[in-house]
C-alpha positions as CSV (number, residue, x, y, z in Angstrom):
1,X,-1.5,-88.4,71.9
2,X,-3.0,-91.8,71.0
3,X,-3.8,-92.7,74.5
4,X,-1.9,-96.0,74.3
5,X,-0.2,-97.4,77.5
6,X,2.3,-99.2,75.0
7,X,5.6,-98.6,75.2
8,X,8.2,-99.3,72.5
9,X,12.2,-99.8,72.6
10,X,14.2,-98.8,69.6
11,X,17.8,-99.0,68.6
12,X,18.9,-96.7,66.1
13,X,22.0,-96.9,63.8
14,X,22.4,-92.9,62.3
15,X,24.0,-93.5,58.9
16,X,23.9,-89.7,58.0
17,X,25.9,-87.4,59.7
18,X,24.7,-85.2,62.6
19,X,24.4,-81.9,62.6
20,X,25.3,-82.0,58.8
21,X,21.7,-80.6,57.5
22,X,20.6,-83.6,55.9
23,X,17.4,-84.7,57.9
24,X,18.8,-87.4,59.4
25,X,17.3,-87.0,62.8
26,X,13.8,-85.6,61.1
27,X,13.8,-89.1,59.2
28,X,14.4,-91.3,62.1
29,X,11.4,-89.3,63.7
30,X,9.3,-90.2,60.6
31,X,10.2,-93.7,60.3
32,X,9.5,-93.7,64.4
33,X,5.7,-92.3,64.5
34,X,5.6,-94.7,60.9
35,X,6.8,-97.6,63.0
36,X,4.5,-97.0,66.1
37,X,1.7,-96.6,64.0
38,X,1.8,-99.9,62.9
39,X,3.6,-101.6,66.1
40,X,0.3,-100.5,68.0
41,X,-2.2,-100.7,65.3
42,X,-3.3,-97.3,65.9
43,X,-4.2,-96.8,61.7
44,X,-3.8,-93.4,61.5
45,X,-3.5,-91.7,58.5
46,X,-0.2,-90.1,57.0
47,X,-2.3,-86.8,57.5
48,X,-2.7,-87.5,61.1
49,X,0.9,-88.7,61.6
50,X,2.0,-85.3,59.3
51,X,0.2,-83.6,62.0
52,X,2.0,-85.0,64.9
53,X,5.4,-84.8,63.3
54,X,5.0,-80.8,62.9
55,X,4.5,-80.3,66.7
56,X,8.0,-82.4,66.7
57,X,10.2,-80.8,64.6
58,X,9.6,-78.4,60.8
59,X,11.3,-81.3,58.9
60,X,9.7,-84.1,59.9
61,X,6.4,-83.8,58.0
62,X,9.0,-84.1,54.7
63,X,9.8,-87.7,55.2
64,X,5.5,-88.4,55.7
65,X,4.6,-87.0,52.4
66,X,3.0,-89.4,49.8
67,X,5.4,-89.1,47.0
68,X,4.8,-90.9,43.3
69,X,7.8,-92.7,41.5
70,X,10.0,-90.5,40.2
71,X,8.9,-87.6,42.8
72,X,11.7,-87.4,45.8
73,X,12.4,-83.6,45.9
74,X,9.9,-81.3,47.3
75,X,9.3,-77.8,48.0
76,X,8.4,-77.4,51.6
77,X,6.6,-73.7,52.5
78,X,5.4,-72.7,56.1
79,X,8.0,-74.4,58.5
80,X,8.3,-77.2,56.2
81,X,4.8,-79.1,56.7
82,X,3.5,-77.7,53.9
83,X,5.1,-79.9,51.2
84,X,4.3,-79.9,47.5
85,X,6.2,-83.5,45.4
86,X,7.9,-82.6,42.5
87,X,7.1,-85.4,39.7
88,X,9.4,-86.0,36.8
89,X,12.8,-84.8,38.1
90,X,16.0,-85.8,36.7
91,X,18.0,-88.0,39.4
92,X,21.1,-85.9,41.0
93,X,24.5,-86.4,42.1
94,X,26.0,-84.8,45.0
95,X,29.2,-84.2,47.1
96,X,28.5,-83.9,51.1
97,X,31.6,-82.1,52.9
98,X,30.6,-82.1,56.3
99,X,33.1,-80.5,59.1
100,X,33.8,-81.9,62.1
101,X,32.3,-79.2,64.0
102,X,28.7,-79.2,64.5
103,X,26.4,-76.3,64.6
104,X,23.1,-75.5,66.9
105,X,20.2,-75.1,65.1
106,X,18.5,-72.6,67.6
107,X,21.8,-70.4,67.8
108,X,22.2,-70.5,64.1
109,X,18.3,-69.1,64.2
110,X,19.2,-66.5,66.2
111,X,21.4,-65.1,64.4
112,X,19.0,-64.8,61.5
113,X,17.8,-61.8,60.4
114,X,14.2,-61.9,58.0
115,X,14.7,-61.7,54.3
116,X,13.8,-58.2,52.9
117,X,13.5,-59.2,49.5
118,X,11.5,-62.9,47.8
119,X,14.1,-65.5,45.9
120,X,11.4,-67.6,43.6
121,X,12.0,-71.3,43.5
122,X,10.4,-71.1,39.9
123,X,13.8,-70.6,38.5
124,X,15.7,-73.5,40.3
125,X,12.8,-76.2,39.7
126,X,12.7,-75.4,36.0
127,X,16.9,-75.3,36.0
128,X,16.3,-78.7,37.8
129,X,14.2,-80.2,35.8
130,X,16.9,-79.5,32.7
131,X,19.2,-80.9,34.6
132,X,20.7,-77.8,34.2
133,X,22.1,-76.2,37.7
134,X,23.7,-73.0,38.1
135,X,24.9,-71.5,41.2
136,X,23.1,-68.5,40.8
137,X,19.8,-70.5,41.4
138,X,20.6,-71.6,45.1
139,X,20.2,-69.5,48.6
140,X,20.2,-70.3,51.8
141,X,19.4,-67.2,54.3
142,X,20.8,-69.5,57.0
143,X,24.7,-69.6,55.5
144,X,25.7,-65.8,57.0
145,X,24.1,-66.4,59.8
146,X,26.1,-69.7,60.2
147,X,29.6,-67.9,59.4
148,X,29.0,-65.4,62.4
149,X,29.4,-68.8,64.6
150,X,32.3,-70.9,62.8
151,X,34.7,-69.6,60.0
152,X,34.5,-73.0,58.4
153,X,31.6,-72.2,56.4
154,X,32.9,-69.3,54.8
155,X,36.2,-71.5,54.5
156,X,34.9,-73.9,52.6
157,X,32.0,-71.4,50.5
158,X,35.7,-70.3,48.9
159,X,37.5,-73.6,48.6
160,X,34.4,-75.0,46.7
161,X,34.3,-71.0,44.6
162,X,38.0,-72.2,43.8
163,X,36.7,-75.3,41.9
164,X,34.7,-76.3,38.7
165,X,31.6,-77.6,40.6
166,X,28.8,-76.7,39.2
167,X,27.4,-74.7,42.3
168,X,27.3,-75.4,45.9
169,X,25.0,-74.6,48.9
170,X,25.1,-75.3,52.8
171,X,22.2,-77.6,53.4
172,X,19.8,-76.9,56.2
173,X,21.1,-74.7,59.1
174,X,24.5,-76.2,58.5
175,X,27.4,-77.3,59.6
């Protein structure tokens, strides 16, 4: 895309689990285009580099976005590259559970069937920002899909409904 004859060689050393979700491959893509920007003096802006991370991958445009101190959540609308920061929000504590199995993305999206009816994120950035969370507030339209291809996720959906937590969610397209 730059028309650069550079080349580069990276090592990489994944600290979050695969296939868990979390963006960990999407941020490695980020911190990539980020790194050969600079390695090759290219200058581009984040705009440009936003660009070229949506022809990579819907998540990738997430870990590009300016974001002021204080604003680390987002909500991401088209196939993720269109990303609004979230200022003021109270820090929050989590629990990952990841399963040893892994799930495929595309087969996960297969399985998908198109929402009939809107879920407003109004109600869960407000909850948010009280630092109040109910479960009620969280959907993911990926999880049923995901429990057509491995029992665990409806396995552990009722282990965590057997607990006090205050709400759970499978991130991403799972596992």
């Amino acid at each position: 895309r730059s028309g650069t004859n550079h080349g580069i060689a990276i090592d990489l050393v994944k600290r979050i689990p695969a296939a868990a979700g979390l963006g960990g491959a999407s941020s490695d893509a980020a911190a990539t285009l980020v790194a050969a920007n600079r390695l090759w003096g290219l200058g581009w802006s984040r705009e440009q580099l936003a660009e070229v991370a949506a022809e990579l991958g819907s998540d990738i445009p997430f870990f590009l976005a300016e974001r002021a101190a204080g604003a680390g959540m987002a909500v991401c609308r088209g196939r993720g590259e269109q990303i609004e920061s979230l200022r003021g929000m109270p820090p929050l504590h989590f629990v990952v559970v990841k399963p040893q199995v892994g799930l495929s993305t595309p087969a996960v999206y297969q399985r998908c069937k198109p929402a009939t009816n809107a879920r407003h994120i109004t109600p869960l950035i407000e909850a948010l920002k009280r630092g109040r969370i109910l479960a009620s507030h969280f959907v993911n339209r990926l999880e049923q899909a995901t429990e057509q291809i491995s029992p665990i996720i409806e396995q552990l959906r009722f282990a965590f409904s057997q607990t006090n937590c205050l709400a759970h969610q499978m991130s991403g397209s799972g596992s």
